[in-house]
C-alpha positions as CSV (number, residue, x, y, z in Angstrom):
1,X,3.6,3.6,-33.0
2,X,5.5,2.0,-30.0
3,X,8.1,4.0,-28.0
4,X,11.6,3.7,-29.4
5,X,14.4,2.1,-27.2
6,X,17.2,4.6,-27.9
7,X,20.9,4.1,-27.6
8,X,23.3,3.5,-24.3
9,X,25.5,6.8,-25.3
10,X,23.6,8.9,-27.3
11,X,19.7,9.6,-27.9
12,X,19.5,8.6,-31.3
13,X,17.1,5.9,-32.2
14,X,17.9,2.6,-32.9
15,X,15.2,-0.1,-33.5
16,X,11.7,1.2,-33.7
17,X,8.6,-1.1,-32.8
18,X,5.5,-1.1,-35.0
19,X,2.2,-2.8,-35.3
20,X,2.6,-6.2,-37.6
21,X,6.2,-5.9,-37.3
22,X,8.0,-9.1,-37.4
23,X,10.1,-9.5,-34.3
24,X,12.6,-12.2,-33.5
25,X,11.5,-14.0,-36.4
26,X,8.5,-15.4,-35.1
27,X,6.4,-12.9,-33.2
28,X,4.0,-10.7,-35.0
29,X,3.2,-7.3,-32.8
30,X,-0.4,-6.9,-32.6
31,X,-0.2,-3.4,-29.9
32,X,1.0,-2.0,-27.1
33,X,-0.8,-3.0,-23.7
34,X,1.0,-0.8,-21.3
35,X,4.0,0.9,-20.4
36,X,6.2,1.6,-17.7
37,X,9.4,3.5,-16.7
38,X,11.9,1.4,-18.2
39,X,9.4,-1.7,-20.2
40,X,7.0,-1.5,-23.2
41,X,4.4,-4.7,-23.1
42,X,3.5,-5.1,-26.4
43,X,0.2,-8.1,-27.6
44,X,1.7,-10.3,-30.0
45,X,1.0,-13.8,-31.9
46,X,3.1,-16.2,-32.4
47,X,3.5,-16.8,-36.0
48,X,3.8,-20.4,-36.7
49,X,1.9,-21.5,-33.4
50,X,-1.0,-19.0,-33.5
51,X,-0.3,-18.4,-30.1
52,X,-1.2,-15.0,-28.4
53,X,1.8,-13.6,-25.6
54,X,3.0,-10.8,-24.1
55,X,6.2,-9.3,-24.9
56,X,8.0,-7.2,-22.4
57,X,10.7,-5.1,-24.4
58,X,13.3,-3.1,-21.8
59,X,13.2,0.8,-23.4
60,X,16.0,2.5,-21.0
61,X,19.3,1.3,-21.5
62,X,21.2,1.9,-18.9
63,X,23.2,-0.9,-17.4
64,X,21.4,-1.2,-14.1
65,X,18.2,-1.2,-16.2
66,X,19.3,-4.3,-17.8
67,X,20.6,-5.9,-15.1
68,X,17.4,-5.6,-13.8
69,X,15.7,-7.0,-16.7
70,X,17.9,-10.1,-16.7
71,X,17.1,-10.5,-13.1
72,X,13.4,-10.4,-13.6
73,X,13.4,-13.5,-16.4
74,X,15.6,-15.5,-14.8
75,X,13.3,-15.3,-11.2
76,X,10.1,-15.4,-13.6
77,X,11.2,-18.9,-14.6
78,X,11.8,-20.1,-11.1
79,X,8.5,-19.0,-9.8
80,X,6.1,-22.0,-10.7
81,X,2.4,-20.9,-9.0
82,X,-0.3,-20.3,-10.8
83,X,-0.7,-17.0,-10.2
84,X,2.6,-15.6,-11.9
85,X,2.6,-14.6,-15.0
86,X,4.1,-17.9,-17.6
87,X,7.5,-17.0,-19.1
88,X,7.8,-18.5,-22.5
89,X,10.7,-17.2,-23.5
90,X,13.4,-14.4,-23.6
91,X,15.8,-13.3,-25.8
92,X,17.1,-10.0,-27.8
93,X,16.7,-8.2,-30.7
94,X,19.6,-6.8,-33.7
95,X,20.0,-4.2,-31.8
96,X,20.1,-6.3,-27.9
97,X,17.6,-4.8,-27.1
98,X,16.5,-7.4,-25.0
99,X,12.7,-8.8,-24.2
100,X,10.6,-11.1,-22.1
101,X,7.9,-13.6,-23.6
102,X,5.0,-14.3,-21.1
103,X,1.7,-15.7,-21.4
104,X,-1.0,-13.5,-22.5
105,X,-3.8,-12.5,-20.1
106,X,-7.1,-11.6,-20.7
107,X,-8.7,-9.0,-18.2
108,X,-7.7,-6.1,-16.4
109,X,-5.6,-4.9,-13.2
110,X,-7.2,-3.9,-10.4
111,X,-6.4,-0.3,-10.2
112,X,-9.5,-0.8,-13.0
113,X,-11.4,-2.9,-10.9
114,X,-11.5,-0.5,-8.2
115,X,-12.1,2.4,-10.3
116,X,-15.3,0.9,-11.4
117,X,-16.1,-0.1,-7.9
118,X,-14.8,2.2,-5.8
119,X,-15.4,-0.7,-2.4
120,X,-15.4,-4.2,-2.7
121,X,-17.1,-7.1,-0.5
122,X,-14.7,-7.8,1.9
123,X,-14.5,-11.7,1.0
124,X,-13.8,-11.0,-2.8
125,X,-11.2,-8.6,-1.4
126,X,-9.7,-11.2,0.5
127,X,-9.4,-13.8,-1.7
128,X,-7.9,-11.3,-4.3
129,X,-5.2,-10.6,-2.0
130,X,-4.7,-14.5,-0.8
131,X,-4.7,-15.6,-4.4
132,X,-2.0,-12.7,-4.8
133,X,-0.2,-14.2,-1.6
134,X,0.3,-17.4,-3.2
135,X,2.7,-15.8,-5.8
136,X,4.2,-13.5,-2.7
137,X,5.3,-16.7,-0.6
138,X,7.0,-18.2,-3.4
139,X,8.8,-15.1,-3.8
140,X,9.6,-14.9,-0.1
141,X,10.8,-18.5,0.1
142,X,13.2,-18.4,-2.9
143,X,14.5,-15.0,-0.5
144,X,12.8,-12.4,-2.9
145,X,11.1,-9.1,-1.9
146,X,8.5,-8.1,-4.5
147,X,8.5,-4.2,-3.7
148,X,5.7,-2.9,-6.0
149,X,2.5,-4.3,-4.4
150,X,0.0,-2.0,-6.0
151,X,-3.5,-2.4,-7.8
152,X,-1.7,-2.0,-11.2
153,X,0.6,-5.1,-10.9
154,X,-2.1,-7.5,-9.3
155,X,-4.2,-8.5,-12.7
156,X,-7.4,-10.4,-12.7
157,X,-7.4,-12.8,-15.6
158,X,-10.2,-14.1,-16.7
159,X,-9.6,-18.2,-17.9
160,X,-12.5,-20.6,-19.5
161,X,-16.0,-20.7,-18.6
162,X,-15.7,-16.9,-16.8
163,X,-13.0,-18.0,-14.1
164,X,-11.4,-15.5,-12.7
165,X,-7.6,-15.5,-11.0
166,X,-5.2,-12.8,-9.9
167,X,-1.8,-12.8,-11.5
168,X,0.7,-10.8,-9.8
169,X,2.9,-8.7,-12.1
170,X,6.3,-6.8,-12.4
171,X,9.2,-8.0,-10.5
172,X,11.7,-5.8,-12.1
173,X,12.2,-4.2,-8.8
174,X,12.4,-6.8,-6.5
175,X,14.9,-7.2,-4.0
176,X,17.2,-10.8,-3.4
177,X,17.3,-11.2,0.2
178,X,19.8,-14.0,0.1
179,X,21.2,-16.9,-2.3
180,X,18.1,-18.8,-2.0
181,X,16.9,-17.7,-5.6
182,X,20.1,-17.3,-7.5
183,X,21.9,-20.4,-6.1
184,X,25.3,-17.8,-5.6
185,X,27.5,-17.0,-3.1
186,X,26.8,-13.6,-3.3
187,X,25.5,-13.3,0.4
188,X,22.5,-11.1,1.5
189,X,23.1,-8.2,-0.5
190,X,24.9,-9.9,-3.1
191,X,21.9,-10.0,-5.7
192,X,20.3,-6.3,-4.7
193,X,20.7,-3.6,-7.5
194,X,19.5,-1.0,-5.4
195,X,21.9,2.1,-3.9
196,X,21.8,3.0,-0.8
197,X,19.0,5.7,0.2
198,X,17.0,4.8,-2.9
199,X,13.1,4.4,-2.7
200,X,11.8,2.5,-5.6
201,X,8.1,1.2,-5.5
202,X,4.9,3.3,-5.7
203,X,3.9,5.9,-3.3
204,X,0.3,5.0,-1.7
205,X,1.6,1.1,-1.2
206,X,5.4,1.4,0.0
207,X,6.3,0.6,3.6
208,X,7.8,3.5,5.9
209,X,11.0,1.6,5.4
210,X,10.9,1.2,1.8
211,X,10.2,5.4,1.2
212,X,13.6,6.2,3.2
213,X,15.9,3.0,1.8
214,X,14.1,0.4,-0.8
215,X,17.4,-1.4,0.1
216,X,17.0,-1.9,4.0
217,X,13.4,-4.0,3.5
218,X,12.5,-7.5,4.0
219,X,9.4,-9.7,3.7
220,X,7.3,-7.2,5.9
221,X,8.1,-4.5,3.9
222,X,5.6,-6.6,1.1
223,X,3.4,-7.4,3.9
224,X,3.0,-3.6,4.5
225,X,1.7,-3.8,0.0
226,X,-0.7,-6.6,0.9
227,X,-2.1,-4.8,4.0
228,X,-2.2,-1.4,2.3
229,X,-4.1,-3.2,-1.0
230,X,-6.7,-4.4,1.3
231,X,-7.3,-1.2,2.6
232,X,-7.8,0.1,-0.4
233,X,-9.9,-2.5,-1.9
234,X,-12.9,-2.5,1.1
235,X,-12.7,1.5,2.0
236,X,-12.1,2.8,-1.8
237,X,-9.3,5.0,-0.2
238,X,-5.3,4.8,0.2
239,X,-4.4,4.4,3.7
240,X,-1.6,7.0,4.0
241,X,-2.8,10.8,1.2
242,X,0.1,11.8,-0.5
243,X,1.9,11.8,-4.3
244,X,5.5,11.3,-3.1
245,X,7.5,9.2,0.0
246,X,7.7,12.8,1.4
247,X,4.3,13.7,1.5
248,X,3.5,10.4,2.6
249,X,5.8,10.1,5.2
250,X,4.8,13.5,6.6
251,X,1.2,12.1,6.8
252,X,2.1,9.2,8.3
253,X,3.3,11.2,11.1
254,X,0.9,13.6,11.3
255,X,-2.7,12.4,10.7
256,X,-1.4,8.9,11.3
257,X,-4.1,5.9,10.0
258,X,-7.8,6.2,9.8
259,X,-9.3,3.3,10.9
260,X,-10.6,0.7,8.4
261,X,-14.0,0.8,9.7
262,X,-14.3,4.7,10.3
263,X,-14.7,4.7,6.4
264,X,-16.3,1.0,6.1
265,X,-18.8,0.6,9.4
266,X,-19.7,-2.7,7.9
267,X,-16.6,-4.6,7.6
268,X,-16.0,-7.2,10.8
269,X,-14.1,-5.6,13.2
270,X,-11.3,-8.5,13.3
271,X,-11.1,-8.1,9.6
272,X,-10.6,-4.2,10.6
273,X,-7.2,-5.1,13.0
274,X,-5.9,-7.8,10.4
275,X,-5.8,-4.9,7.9
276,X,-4.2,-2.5,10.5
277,X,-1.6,-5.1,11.6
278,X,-0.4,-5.0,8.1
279,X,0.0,-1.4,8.3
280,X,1.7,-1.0,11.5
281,X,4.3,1.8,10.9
282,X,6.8,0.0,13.2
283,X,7.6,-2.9,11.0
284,X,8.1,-5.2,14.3
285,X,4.6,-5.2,15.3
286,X,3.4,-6.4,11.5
287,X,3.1,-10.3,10.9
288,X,6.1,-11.8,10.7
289,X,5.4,-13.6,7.3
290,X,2.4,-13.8,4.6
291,X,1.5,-17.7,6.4
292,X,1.0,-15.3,9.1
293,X,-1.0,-13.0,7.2
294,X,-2.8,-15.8,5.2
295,X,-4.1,-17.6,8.9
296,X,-5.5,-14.0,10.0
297,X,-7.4,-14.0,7.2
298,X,-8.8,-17.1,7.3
299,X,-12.5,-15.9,8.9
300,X,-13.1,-13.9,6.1
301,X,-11.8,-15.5,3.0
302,X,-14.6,-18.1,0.7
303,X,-13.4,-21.7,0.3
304,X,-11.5,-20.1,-3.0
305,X,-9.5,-18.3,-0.4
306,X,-8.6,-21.2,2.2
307,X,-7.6,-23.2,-0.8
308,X,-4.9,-20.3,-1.3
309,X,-4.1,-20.3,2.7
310,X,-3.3,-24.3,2.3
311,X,-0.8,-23.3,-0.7
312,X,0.9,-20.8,1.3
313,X,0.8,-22.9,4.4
314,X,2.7,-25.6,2.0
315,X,5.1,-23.2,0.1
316,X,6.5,-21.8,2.9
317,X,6.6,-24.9,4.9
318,X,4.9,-23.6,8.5
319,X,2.3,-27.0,8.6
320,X,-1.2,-27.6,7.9
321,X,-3.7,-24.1,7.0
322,X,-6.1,-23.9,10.1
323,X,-9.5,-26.0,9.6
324,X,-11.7,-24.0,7.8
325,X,-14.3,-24.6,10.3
326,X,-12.8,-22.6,13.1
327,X,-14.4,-19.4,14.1
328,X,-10.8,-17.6,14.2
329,X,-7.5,-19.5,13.7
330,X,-5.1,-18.8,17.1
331,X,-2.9,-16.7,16.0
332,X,-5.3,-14.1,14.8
333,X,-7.1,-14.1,17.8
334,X,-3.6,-13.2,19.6
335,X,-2.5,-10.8,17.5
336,X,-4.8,-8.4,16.3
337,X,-6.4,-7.9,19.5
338,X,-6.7,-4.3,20.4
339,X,-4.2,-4.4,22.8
340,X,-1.5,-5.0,20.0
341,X,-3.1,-2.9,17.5
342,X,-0.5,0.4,17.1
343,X,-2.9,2.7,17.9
344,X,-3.2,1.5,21.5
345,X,0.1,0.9,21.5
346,X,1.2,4.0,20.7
347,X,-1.6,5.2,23.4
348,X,-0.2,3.1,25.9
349,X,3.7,4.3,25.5
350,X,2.5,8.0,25.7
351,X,0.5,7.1,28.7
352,X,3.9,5.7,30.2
353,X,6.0,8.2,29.2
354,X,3.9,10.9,30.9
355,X,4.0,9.1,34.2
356,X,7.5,8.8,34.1
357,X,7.8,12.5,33.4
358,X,5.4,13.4,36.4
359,X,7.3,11.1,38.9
360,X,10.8,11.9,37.9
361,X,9.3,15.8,38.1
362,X,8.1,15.5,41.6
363,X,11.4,13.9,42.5
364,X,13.1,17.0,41.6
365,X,11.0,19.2,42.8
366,X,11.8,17.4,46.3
367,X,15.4,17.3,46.0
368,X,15.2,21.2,45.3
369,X,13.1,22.4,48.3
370,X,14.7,19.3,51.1
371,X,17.8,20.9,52.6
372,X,20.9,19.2,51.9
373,X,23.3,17.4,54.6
374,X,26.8,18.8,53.5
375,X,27.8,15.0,54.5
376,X,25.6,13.6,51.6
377,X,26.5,13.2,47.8
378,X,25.8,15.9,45.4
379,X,23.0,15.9,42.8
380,X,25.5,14.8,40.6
381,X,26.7,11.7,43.0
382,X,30.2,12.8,43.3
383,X,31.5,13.6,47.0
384,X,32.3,16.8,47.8
């Protein structure tokens, strides 16, 4: 039996979801293929096209929830690459219950993946995540933030003749940075459903940023996803241990990030600082954009890959991808050096804070012990 959507002012039951029902007139439910806080996906066949879809049904009934839903099919339909999901159609059932008709996929997420293969070869990781960066540059140039890059919503369909592609999933929680995707005049915050001090996403793969205010994020706060997905795709471990922002947060802090290749000694060490950019805690010091991200990559990624660098080079309009035959494309060899990596950075501040300390010490400890001229200033450089 599928979950029941229940009622906006009372918990009473009011259109119930079964296999081989009829829906919408046309679509014949065939099961349920996940759920999520506020969505049922249901398999289902199209009736008079014997066509298999997916049919995303909203369950909570709230209005923000269906504001949200509403928001998610309209951008579906203006993102065009390949590796978002196909919306076919939308609509509502007697009871308004509204829905969302994609394309059916064949496969499985990669939370799946990875629990069958706990590592992956850092190439096939790569072009995973560049595949997935096609769909994220699209997002960021129409001035959307996905803010739910996680294993789960990154799905590797399989197409004819065994091909294989990643289809990212799930923007019910993205965030408009701007009118670029609505065509309004509803200014930056104009199209963001999200209150103030509100972390929505999924622990494990949400920015610093995005656990204190899912609000106060922009395109690095996705970067941050990407970088943390990588991580755990070539170590088979979650950069940051905890089950809530709070616990992650205070690990953050506390234990701070192992490095890639303390758990994977054979990944390339420029591969190693790419992935650490990503995850820089201070959101300054990650890649400015996913072009940025894409180019880093480069070294590592098959000729699958570079074909995804060239489309995010193109979407988001920053020129030609670097030639494929360079040994590392400019700006990853400025900035993931060591010297910019947050570790040393960090390192290096502590470093200068202590010698300040010492010196401004000493030069106390001089004023103290030097008698004082009752001519001269006071400590506080007022005259007597």
């Amino acid at each position: 039996m599928i979950p029941r959507r229940r009622a906006v002012c009372d918990n009473e039951p009011v259109f119930e979801l079964s296999v081989g029902q009829i829906v919408a007139e046309k679509y014949r439910i065939d099961g349920v293929i996940g759920t999520g806080g506020m969505g049922v996906v249901v398999a289902a066949t199209h009736i008079e096209l014997d066509q298999r879809v997916a049919i995303k049904f909203l369950r909570e009934a709230s209005p923000e929830a269906l504001a949200r839903f509403q928001r998610e099919a309209r951008l579906l339909v203006r993102l065009k690459n390949a590796h978002v999901a196909r919306v076919i159609d939308v609509g509502s059932l007697e009871d308004d219950t509204p829905y969302i008709v994609m394309e059916h996929l064949d496969g499985e997420d990669l939370s799946f993946v990875v629990a069958k293969s706990s590592r992956l070869p850092v190439e096939v990781a790569v072009d995973y995540i560049l595949e997935a960066s096609e769909a994220v540059a699209e997002a960021h140039a129409m001035g959307m933030v996905h803010r739910d890059l996680k294993p789960a919503n990154l799905f590797l369909a399989r197409g004819a003749g065994g091909t294989t592609s990643i289809k990212v999933l799930d923007f019910g929680i993205s965030k408009i940075l701007d009118d670029r995707s609505t065509g309004s005049n509803s200014g930056p915050r104009g199209g963001d459903l999200t209150s103030e001090g509100v972390a929505l996403g999924s622990p494990g793969y949400m920015s610093p940023e995005q656990m204190t205010s899912a609000r106060d994020v922009d395109e690095r706060s996705d970067i941050f996803s990407l970088g943390a997905l990588l991580y755990r795709l070539v170590t088979g471990q979650t950069a940051f241990k905890g089950n809530s922002p709070v616990s992650i947060l205070a690990s953050m802090a506390i234990d701070g990030l192992t490095p890639v290749r303390s758990l994977a000694s054979d990944v390339p060490e420029g591969f190693a600082d790419v992935v650490e950019r990503c995850l820089a805690q201070d959101k300054a010091a990650r890649y400015a954009t996913v072009a940025h991200v894409a180019e880093a990559l480069a070294p590592f990624a098959s000729r699958r890959g570079r074909t995804s660098i060239e489309q995010i080079h193109a979407t988001m309009n920053v020129g030609t991808a670097p030639s494929p035959m360079r040994s590392r494309p400019s700006l990853a060899s400025v900035s993931t050096t060591r010297s910019t990596r947050p570790v040393a950075r960090g390192l290096l501040l502590t470093l200068v804070v202590a010698a300040i300390t010492v010196l401004v010490g000493a030069t106390v400890l001089r004023a103290l012990h030097k008698p004082q001229d009752p001519t001269e200033p006071s400590p506080s450089g007022n005259e007597r």
